[in-house]
Kinemage of the C-alpha trace (Angstrom):
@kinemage 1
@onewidth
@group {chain A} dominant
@subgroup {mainchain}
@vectorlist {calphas} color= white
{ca unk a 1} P 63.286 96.536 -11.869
{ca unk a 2} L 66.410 95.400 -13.127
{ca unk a 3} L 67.367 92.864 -15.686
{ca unk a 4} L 69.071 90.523 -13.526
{ca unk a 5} L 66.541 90.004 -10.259
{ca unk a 6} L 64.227 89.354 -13.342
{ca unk a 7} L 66.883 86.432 -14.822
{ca unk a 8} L 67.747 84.519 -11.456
{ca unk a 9} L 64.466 84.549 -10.384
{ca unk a 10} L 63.298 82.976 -13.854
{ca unk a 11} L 66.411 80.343 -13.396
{ca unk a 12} L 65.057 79.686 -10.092
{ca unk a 13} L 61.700 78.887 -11.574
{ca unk a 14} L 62.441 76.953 -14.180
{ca unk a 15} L 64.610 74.831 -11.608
{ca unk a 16} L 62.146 74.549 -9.418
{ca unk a 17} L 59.680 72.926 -12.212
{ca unk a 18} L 62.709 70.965 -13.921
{ca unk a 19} L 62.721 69.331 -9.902
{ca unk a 20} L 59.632 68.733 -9.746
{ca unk a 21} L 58.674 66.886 -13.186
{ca unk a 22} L 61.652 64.657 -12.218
{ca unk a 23} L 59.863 64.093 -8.446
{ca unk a 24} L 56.502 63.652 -9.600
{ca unk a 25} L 57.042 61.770 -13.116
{ca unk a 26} L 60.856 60.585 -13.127
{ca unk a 27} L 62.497 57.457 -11.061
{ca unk a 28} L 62.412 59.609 -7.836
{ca unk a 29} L 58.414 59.265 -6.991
{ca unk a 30} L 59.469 55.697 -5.728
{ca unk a 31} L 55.944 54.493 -7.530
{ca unk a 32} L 55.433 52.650 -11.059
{ca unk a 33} L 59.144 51.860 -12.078
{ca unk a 34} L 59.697 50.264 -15.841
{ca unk a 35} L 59.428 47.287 -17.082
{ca unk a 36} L 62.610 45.300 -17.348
{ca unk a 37} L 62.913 41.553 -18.745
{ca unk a 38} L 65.513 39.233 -18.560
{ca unk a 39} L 66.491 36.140 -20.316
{ca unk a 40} L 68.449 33.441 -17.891
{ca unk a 41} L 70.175 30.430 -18.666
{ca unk a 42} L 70.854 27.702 -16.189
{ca unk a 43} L 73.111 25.072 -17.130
{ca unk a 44} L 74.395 23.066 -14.655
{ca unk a 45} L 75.347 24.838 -11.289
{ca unk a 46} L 75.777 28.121 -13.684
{ca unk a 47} L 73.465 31.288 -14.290
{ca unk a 48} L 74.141 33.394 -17.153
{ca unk a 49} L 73.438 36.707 -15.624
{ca unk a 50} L 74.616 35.446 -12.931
{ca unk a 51} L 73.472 38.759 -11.139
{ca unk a 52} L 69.806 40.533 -11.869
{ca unk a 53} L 69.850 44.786 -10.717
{ca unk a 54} L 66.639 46.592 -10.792
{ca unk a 55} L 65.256 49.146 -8.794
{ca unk a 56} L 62.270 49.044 -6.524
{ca unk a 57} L 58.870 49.508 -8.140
{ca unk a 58} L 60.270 48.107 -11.365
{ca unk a 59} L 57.656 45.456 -13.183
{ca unk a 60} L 60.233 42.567 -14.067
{ca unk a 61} L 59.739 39.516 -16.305
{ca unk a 62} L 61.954 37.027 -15.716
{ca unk a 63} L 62.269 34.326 -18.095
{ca unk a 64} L 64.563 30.867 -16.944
{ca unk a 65} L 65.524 28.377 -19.308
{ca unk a 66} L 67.294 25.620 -18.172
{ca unk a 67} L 69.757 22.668 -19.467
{ca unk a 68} L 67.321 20.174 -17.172
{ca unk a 69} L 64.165 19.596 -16.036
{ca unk a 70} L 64.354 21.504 -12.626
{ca unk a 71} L 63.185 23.818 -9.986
{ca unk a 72} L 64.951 27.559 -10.091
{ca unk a 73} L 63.871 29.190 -7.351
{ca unk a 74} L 64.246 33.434 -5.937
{ca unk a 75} L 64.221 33.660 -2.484
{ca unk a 76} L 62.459 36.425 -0.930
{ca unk a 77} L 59.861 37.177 -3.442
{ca unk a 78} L 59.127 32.943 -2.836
{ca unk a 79} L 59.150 32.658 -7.042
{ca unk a 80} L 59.669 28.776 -8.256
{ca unk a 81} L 60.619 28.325 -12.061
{ca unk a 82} L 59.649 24.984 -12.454
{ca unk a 83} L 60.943 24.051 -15.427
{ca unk a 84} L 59.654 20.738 -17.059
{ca unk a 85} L 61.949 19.668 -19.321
{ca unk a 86} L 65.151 20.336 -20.841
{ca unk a 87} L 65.423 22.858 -22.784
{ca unk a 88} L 62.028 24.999 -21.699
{ca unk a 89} L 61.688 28.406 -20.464
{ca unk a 90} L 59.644 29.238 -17.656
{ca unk a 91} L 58.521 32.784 -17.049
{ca unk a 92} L 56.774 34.741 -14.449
{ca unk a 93} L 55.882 38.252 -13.953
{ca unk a 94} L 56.279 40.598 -10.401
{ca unk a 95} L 56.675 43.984 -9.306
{ca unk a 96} L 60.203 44.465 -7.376
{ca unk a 97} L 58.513 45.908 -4.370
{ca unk a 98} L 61.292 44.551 -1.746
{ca unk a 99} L 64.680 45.758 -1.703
{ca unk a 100} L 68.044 43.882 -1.079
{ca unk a 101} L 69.944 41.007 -2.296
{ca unk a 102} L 68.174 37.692 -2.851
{ca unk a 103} L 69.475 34.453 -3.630
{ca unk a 104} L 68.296 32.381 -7.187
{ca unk a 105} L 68.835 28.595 -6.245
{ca unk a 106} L 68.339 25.216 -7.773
{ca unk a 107} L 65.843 24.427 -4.974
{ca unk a 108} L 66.388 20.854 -5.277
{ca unk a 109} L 70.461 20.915 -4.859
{ca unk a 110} L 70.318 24.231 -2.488
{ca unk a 111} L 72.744 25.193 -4.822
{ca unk a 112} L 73.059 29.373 -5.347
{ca unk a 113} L 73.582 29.983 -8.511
{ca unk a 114} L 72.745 33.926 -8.970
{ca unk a 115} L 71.312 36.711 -7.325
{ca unk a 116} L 68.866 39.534 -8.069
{ca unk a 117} L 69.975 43.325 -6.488
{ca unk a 118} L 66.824 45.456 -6.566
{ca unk a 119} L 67.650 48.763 -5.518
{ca unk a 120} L 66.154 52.187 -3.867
{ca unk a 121} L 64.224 53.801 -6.437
């Protein structure tokens, strides 16, 4: 045989396996994610990210702190940061199993004041 049957078929071996680690253990098996956290602010009618990405399957902590003793709440995943007092941070803990855009409100006021983008995985 040949040298070179012996080298493409190698290169499409080690292709195939560099395809399939990324499949079964990388971002592409759709399952486990990573853990992302995020520290908002809410002062006022303002959100500082005022936009959240992730991608589905990831395990986020999200942790609201606001400049009033109020209600932040994500539609779509039904999460209420009910913050007590000024000043306080509120956190909570979920898996981003829906994708899409959902709106972060100040329940009381209906005002929108972010979003969180959660993505294909």
């Amino acid at each position: 045989m040949r040298p070179l049957p012996i080298v493409i078929i190698a290169v499409v071996v080690v292709a195939f396996l560099a395809v399939g680690g990324y499949l079964i253990f990388g971002r592409g098996s759709g399952s486990g994610g990573k853990a992302v956290t995020v520290d908002i602010s809410v002062t006022g009618s303002s959100m500082s990210p005022d936009k959240i990405t992730a991608h589905q399957g990831d395990k986020l902590t999200l942790n609201v702190k606001t400049d009033k003793a109020e209600e932040i709440h994500l539609h779509g995943y039904d999460i209420a940061f009910e913050v007590e007092k000024a000043g306080d941070t509120v956190s909570k803990t979920f898996t981003a199993d829906k994708t899409g855009s959902f709106e972060i409100e100040i329940e009381d006021t209906s005002t929108e004041v972010g979003s969180l983008e959660v993505q294909p995985s």
